[in-house]
N, C-alpha and C positions, 0 to 999 in steps of 0.2 A: 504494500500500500504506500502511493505516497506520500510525501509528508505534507502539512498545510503549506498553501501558496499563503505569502505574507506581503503587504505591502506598509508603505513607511511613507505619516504626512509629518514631516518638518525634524531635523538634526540637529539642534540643539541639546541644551544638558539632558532633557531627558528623549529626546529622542535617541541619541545615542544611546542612554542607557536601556532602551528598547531593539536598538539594532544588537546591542552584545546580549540582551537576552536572546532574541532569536536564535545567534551562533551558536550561545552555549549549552541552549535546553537538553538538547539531546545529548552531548556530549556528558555533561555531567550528570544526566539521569539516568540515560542508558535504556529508557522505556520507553521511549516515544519515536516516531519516527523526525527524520532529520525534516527543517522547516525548508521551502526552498522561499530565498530571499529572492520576491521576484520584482518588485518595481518601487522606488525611491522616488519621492516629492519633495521639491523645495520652491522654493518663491521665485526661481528662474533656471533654465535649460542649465547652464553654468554650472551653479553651486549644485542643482541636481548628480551631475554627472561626475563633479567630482568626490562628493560626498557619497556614491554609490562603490564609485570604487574602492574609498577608505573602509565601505561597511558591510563591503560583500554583497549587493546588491546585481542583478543582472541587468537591470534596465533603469530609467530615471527618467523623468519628467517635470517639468517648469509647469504644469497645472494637474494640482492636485486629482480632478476631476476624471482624471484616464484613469486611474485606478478604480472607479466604480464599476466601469464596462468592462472590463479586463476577467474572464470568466478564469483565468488561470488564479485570482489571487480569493482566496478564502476569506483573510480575515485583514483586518487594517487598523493598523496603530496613529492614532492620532496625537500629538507629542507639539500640537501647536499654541500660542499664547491663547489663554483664555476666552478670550470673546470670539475665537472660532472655533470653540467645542464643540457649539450645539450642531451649526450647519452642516459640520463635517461629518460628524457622526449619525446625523439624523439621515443625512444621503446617504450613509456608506449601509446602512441597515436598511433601509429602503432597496436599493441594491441586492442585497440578500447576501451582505457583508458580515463576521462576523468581526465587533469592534472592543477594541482593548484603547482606554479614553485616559490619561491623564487627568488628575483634578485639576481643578473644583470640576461641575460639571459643567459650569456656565454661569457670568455673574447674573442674568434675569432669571429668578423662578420660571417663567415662564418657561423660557428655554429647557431648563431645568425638566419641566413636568413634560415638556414635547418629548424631551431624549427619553424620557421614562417611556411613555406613551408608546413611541416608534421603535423601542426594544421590544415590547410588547406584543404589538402586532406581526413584527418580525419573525417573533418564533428564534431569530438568532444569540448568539450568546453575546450581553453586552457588560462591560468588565470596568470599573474603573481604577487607575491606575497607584492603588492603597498600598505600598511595597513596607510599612513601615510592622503593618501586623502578622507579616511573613515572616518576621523573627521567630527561630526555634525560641528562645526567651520569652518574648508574646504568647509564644502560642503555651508554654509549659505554667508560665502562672497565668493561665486561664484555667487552664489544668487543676492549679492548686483552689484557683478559687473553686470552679464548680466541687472539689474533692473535702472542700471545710475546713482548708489546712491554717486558714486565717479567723475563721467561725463568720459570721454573718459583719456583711463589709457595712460600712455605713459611714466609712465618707472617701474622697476619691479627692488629690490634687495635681493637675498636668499644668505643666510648664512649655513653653517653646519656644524657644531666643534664639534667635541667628542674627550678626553684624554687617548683614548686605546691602541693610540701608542705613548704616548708622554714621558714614562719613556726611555731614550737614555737608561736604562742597560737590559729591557726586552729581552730576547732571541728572536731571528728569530726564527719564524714560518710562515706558507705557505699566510698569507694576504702581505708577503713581498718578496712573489713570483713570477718572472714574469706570471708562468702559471697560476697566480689566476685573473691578469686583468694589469689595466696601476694603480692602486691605490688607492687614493684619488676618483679618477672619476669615475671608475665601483663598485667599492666594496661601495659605499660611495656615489657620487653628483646623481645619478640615484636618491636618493631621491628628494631631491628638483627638482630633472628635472622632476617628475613627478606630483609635487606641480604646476609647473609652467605648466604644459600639463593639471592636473585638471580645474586650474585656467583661465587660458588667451590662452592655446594651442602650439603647439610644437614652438620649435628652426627652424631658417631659416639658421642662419650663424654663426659665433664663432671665435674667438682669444682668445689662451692660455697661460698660461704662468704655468709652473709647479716647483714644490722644494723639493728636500728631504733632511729633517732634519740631519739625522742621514743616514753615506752614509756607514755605518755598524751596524750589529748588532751582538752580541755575539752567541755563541752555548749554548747550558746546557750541554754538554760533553765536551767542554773549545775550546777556538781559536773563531775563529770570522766570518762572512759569510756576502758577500755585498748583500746591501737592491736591489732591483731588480725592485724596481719601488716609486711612488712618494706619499708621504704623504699628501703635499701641492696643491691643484690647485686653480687659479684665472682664472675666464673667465668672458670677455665681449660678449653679446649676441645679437642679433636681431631676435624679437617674429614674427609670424605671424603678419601679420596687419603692421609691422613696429615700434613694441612696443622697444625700447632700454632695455636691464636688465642687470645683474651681477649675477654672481653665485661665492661663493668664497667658498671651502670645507679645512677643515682642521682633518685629523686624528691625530694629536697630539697637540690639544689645551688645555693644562694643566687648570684643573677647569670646563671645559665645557661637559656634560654627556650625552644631550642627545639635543643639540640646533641645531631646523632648524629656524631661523630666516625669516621671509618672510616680505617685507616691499613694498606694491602697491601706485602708487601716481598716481592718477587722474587729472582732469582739475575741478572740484569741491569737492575734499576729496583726503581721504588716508585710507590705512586700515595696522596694522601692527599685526603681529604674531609672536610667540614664542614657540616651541614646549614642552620647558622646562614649560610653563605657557600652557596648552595643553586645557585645558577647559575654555579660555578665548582669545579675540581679542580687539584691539584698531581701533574704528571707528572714525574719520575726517570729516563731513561734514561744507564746507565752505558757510554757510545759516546761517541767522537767523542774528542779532546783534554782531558786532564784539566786546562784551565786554563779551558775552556770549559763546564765541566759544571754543574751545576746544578738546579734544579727551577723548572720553567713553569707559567706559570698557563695553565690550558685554560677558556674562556669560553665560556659558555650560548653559540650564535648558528643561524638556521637550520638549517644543516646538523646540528645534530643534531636530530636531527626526533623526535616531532614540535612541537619549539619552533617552526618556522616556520607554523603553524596560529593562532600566538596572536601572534606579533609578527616581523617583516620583520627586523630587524636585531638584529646582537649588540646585548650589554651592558645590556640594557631588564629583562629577570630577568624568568622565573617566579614563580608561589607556591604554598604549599599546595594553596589553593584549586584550582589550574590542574591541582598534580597529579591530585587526584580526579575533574577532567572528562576526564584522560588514560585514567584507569580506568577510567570509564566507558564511554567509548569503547570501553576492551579489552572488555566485559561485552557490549557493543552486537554487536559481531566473534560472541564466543563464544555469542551465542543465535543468533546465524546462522548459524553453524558455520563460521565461519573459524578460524585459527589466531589464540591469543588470548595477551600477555604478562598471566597474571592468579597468582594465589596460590590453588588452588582447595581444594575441602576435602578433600583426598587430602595434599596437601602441608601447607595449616595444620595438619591432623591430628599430621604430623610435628614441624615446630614448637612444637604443644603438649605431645606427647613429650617434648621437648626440654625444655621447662620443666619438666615435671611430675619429669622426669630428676634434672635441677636441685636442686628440690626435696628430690627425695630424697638427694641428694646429701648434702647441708644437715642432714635429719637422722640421716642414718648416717654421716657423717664419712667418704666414699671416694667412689673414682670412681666414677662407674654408667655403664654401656653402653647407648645408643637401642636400642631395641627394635622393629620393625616392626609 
């Protein structure tokens, strides 16, 4: 049988990190059949064709749009800025495409609910691009939670800082555009919100509060152009179940690279994560001798699978990168119809809610309730 035909809209940081999934799915799963990389998109013939040859691509094109008619390509990775998720995706499923979407899903709800919608009718499998809760670590203290190893959770605090926008003399570009989302929240907390949806399950309700740093930014051709949305956001939460949590995001936390903080507390334990420390978690169990107690480091190794697909032994670490061939993986599963660990667009949908919630939170100064 042969392997899915794949094609690739946009080369960038994470389109690339969708073209070395592709390469490596097979190779390090060794179950699947090999993907054949059949057609590569970018914003012009040029950059197409050279980025095909860096990606192992056999074909390339300057409009996206040839990849819809293209009966050779199965499925299509979409990996372009924000405000063309929706169009792109919604063709590519119309199509009888199957699509694997980078977040968010789109800064309008609307959009938002169409891509739902158009998965739907499609019958296709549509995927969004959540590579953070493919950690063997993710997935084992989910483990612990559903096993009680913490006792009944009752409050949750994620963090998410990165310095990408934290230079005040950086030029405005389009992450500081209203048309790219609200900020901090779409472009940004969707991760942890989908830690917190792996973990313990969606958002019920929200209070906001949001900030932006720098209420300009300069041009690269000189003069200066207003930021158009918010770098900062703090929200308090209410989980399913009644769990209280925190979610605080920051695009401009000077030092911080790549931190999703996650910190779960129980009625017997705790478990705390760091995504900068990515192949390791801190376990809590309130048992045994109180002279004895403490928190353990629990360490990437084999057994939690599937890390043993990329390296034999503890302590060696995961990456990013590895996450998104885990995902893809799960994406491989769910066109076959196995049972798939994926964020699909039923649940982003939710997510988006979530923000959009936020949001509004933000501008009417109260709680707001997720809405199905």
């Amino acid at each position: 049988m042969a392997g899915l035909g794949i094609g690739l809209i946009g080369t960038g940081y994470m389109g690339k990190c969708h073209a070395l999934a592709w390469n490596n799915v097979a190779s390090i799963f060794g179950d699947v059949e090999r993907p054949r990389l059949v057609t590569l998109a970018e914003v012009n013939a040029d950059l197409a064709a050279k980025k095909a040859g860096e990606l192992g691509f056999a074909k390339s094109t300057g409009n996206w749009r040839d990849l819809l008619s293209d009966p050779s390509i199965d499925v299509i990775s979409v990996t372009t800025p924000n405000a063309f998720h929706a169009e792109m995706a919604i063709e590519a499923l119309e199509a009888g495409k199957h699509v694997w979407c980078e977040k968010p899903m789109a800064p309008a709800l609307a959009d938002a609910i169409r891509m739902r919608d158009a998965a739907a009718r499609s019958g296709k499998v549509a995927a969004m691009g959540y590579n953070y809760i493919q950690n063997p670590m993710i997935r084992h203290m989910r483990r612990l939670i559903d096993e009680g190893a913490i006792g009944s959770v009752n409050h949750v605090r994620v963090e998410m800082d990165e310095d990408f926008m934290a230079d005040s003399s950086q030029p405005f570009y389009w992450k500081s555009e209203a048309t790219s989302g609200y900020g901090a929240l779409d472009d940004f907390a969707v991760h942890p919100l989908s830690l917190l949806f792996a973990l313990l399950g969606h958002v019920d309700a929200v209070v906001t509060d949001m900030v932006k740093p720098y209420e300009t930014r300069p041009l690269a051709a000189g003069g200066s152009r207003a930021v158009e949305n918010h770098d900062i956001a703090s929200v308090l939460l209410r989980l399913k179940g009644g769990v209280s949590a925190a979610l605080m995001a920051n695009r401009s936390a000077w030092g911080r690279k790549g931190r999703i903080a996650v910190q779960i507390f129980g009625s017997a334990g705790s478990i705390l994560f760091d995504q900068e420390r990515m192949n390791e978690f801190q376990l809590y169990q309130a048992s045994g001798r109180p002279e004895e107690q403490g928190f353990r480091t629990i360490l990437a190794a084999p057994h939690h699978k599937p890390y043993d697909r990329f390296i034999p032994a503890p302590g060696h670490g995961l990456g990013f990168n590895d996450l998104k061939v885990i995902e893809c993986r799960e994406l491989v599963a769910a066109i076959s119809g196995e049972k798939a660990h994926l964020i699909g667009f039923d649940d982003g949908l939710r997510i988006e809610r979530s923000v959009h919630a936020m949001a509004q939170s933000f501008a009417e100064k109260r709680w707001v309730t997720i809405e199905d």
